[in-house]
N, C-alpha and C positions, 0 to 999 in steps of 0.2 A: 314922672313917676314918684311917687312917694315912698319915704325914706322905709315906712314896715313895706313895700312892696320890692324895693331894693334890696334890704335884707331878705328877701324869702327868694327874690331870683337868683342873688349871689349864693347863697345857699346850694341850688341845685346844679353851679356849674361847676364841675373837677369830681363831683361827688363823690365816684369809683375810689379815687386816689386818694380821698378824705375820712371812709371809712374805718381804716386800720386807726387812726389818730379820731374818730370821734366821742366826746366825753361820753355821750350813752354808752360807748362799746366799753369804755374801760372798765363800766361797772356791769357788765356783761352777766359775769359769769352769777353774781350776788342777788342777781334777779332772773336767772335761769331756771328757776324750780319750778317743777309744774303744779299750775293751780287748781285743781278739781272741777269737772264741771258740772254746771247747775241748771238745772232745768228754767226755760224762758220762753214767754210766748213768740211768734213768726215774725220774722223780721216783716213791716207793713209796703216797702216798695216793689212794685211787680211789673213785670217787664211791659215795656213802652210807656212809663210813667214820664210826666215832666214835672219836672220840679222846680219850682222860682222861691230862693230864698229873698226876703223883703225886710228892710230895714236901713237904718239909721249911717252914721259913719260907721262905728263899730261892724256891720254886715257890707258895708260899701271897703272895707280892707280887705275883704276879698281872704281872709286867713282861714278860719274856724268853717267855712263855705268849702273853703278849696281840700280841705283837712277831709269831711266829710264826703266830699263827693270823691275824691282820691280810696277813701274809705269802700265806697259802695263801688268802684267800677274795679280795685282788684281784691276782696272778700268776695263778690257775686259778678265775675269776669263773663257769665252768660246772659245776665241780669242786663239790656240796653236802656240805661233809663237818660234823659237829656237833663241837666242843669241848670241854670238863668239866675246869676247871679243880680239882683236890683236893690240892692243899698245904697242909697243917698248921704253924704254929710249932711250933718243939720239938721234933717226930718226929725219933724214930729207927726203925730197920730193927724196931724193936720195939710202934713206936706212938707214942703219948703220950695228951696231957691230951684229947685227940679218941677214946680208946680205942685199943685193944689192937690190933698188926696186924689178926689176924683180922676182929674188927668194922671197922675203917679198910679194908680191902680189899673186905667186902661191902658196907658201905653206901654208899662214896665210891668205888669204881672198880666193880665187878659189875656193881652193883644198875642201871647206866647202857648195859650190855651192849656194853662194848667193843670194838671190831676194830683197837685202836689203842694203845698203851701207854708212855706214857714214865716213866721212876725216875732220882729225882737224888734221893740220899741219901746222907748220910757228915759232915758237918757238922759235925754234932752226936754223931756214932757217934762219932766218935773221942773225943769228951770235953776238946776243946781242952789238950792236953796233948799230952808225948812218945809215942812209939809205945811201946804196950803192947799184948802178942800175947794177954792175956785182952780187954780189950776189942776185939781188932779178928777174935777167935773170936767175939765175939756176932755182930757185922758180919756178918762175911761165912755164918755159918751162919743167919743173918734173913734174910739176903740172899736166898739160895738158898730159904729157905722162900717168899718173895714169888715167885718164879719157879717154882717147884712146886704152888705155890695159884693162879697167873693162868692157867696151862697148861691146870693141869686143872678148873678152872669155866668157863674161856674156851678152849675147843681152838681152835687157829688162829689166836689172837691173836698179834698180830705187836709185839713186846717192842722198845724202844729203853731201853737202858741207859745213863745218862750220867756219865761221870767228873766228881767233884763240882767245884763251880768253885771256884776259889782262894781262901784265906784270904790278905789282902794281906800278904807280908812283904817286898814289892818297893818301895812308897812308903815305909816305914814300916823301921826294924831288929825285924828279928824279937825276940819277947818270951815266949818258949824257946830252948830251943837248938836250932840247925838250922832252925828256922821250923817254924811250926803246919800250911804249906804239905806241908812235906814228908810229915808224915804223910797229908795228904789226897792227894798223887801216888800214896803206897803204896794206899791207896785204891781210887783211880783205877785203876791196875795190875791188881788184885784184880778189879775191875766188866769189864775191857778182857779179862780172860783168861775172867772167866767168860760174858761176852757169846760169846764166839768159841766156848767149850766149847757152851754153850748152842742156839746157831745164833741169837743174836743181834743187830739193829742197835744199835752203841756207838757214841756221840758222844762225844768231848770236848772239854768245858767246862774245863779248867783252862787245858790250854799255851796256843790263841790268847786268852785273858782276861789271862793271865800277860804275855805277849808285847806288848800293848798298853799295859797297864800301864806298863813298861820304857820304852816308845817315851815314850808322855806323861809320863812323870817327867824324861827327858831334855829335852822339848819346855816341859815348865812343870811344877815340882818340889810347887809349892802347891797347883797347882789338879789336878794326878794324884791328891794322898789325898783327894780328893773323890770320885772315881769310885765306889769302896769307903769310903765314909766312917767303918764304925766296922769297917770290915776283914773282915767276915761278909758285910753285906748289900750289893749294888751299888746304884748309885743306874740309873736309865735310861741310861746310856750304855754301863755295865759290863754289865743285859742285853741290851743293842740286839746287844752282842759274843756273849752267848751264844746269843741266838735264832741266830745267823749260823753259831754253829759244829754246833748241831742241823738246821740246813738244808743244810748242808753233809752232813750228814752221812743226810740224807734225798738227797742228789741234786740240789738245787732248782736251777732255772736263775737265770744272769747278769742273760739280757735281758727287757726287760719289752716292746720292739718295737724297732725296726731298718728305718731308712730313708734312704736315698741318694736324690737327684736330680742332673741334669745341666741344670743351669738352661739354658746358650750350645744344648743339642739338645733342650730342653723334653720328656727322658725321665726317667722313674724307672727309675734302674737298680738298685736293689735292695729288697727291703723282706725283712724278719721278725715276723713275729706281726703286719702290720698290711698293711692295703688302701686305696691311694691310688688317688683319683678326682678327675677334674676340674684337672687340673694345666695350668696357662694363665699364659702370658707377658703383659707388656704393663708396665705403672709396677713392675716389681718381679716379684715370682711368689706365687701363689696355688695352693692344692690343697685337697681335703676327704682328710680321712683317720679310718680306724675301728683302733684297734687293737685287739690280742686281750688284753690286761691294762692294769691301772693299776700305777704304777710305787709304791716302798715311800715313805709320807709321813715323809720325813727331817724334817722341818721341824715336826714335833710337840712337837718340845723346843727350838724353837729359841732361846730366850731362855736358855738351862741352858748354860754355857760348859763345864762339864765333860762333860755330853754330845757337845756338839761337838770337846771335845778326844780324847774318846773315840773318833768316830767318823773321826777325821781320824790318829788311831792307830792304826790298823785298815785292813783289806783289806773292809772293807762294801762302799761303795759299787760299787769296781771287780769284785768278787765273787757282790755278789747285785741290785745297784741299776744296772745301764742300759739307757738307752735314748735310744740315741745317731740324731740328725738330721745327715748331712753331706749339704752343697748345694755342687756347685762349677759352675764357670763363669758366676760373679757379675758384674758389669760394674764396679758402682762401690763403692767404697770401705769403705759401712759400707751397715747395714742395721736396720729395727727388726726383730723378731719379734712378732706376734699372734696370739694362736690366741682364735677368736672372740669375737673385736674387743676382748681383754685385752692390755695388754702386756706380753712377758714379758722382753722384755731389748734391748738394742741388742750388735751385734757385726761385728766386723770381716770383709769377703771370706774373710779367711786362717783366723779362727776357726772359718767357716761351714764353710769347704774343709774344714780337719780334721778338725770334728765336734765338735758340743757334746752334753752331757751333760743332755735334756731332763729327766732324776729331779730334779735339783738346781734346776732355776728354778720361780719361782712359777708354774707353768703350771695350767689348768682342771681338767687329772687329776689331779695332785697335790693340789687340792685335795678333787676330788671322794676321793682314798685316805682325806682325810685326814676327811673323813666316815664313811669307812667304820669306819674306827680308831674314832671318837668312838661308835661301835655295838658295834663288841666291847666297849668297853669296859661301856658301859649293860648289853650281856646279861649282861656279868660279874656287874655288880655286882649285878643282878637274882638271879642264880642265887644268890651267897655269901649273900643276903638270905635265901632259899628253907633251902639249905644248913645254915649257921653260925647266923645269927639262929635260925634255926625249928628247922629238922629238930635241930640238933645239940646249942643249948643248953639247948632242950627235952627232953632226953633224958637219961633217967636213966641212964648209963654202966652205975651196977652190975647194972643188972638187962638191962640191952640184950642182944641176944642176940649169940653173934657171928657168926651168920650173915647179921648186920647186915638179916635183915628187918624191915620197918616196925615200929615199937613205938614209938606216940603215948600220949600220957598225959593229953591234952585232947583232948574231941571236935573242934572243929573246925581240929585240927592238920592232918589228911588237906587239906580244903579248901583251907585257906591255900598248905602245899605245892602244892596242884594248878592254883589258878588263879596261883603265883609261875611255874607251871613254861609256863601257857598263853602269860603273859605275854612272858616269856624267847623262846620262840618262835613270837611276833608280831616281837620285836626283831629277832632272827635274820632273818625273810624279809625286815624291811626291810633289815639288812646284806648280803643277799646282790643283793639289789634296786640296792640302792646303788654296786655291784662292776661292774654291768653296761659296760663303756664304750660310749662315745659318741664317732655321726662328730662327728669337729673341722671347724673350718674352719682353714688358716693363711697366714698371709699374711705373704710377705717384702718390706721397702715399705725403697727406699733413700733414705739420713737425706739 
């Protein structure tokens, strides 16, 4: 296992207990305000969609993938849609040590019958060096080849292109001239114009990764070259940024629910995505409430200070993370908060007035996301087992075909694949199981 896949497993085990003491929590209340919302076009996954994200080492860490898809199964908990994580190390728009485009296209995107497609590639395409217009003719005419073979095996498939994420020359002096950066904008430029030519959805991964960067180098100069630690690969905070700017870039909503009360006229005067019952006056206030999602587990990484710096860099929270509770006409002073019979914070009349930021405190759905998360993860790892261990290093490359159909060379290859794959989606229903929310209880009790 590799060392960012160590840190994001260690991450998720004690969670519960890790909470109260995570850096996002401390700065809780500072980013609890709520942020207005803005009208956006439909978020574009629809139910029984598959999805295979495609790319490089960067997509092969399994981070900004796992972010995303954690993203979409507790925001839209009815939404069944399937994932297939296929990033390679080393790939370029040509392939690599996993085989040839061609064979890399049938057996790790095809062969999974796609309705869904993401490509971040260019890394490695450009050859870590200045711009040179024969290497970046392989680029972009590999490119277009990918987009001509997904069309026409997959009619209908609906393509996301992503402008590749930044080579750090923002922490760091560039170590070229002009930064290695630059050539990956030209890049980027290249994926953005043929997305549009194409009729495709383009995300990009560089400017807000880029833009963050800047903020936390300004905010803490040591602990910023941590984000990108060896200036290639990010660590979890650098993807937590790109998951944000491909969901962005799908449409995805802000809020994960939205709820007002008027304590002094014992009304709820507002809610979004959730349904309050039983709201009752008397030592404080009391309500049950069912939202329609879980909000995203920021607190996954909580002990990772550069994660937190990361996220505190960034437009995340106010962007794709709220789910804001305001209660006014308080009588006294201060207050605890409980949601069934947990505590989750004490706070001022004036805080509750305003409106807190339920994503950020250790609350029951935060935790239960943060189950959820610890599930994509396992089907991951399941699948890459199936995948990489089996299907891939078993596999004789030069005789492989490339229409990447099955070609086992042990008998009971087929089997192993098949019960790896049963497995996988046993994990899966219980992630999706896991998504479902649940009526809370909560209870506002004055200190």
């Amino acid at each position: 296992m590799t060392d960012q896949r160590k840190l994001q497993t260690a991450s998720i085990e004690g969670r519960a207990t890790r909470f109260a003491r995570s850096v996002v929590f401390t700065l809780a209340v500072a980013l609890a305000m709520v942020v207005p919302a803005k009208a956006q076009g439909p978020f574009p996954l629809k139910q029984g969609d598959r999805v295979v994200f495609y790319g490089d080492s960067i997509t092969d860490q399994r981070l900004y993938t796992t972010f995303t898809e954690t993203y979409v199964v507790t925001r839209f908990p009815g939404l069944h849609v399937w994932f297939v994580h296929s990033g390679v190390g080393g790939d370029r728009v040509t392939g690599g040590w996993a085989g040839g485009i061609d064979l890399r296209l049938h057996r790790d995107v095809i062969a999974y019958k796609p309705t869904v497609m993401t490509i971040m590639l260019g890394m490695n395409d450009g050859s870590y060096k200045a711009w040179d217009d024969a290497v970046f003719k392989t680029y972009s005419t590999g490119y277009q080849h990918i987009i001509d073979t997904m069309k026409q095996a997959a009619p209908g498939i609906r393509i996301t292109v992503i402008q590749p994420s930044p080579y750090d020359d923002v922490t760091r002096p560039p170590n070229i001239a002009d930064g290695y950066n630059k050539v990956m904008i030209r890049y980027g430029q290249f994926v953005k114009e043929l997305g549009e030519r194409e009729g495709l959805t383009v995300a990009d991964l560089n400017t807000p990764v880029v833009a963050m960067l800047e903020e936390a180098k300004a905010a803490d100069p040591d602990l910023a070259q941590k984000i990108v630690g060896d200036r290639v690969h990010p660590g979890p905070g650098g993807h937590l940024i790109m998951a944000e700017a491909l969901l962005k870039a799908w449409n995805a909503p802000k809020t994960v629910a939205a709820v007002e009360i008027d304590a002094a006229a014992k009304t709820v005067t507002h809610t979004e995505n959730a349904k309050v019952t039983m709201l009752r006056a008397g030592n404080g206030l009391s309500w049950t409430e069912t939202d329609g999602a879980l909000p995203f587990p920021l607190a996954l990484d909580g002990d990772d200070k550069a994660f937190a710096l990361a996220v505190h860099s960034s437009d995340f929270v106010e962007a794709l993370d709220q789910e804001p509770l305001k209660v006014t006409g308080l009588t006294s002073a201060r207050y605890q908060l409980k949601i069934d019979g947990d505590r989750v914070g004490e706070f001022t009349n004036g805080q509750l007035a305003a409106g807190l930021n339920l994503a950020l405190l250790p609350t029951p759905m935060a935790k239960q996301a943060a189950r959820v998360h610890d599930l994509t993860i396992k089907h991951n790892d399941v699948h890459f087992a199936r995948w990489r261990d089996v299907q891939v290093d078993l596999e004789d490359h030069e005789t492989a075909p490339a229409s990447g159909t099955a070609h086992y060379q042990f008998p009971s290859e087929q089997a192993a694949v098949d019960a790896l794959d049963r497995l996988e989606e046993e994990i899966v229903q219980q992630q999706r199981a896991a998504a479902q929310p649940k009526t809370r209880r909560y209870e506002l009790l004055p200190e």
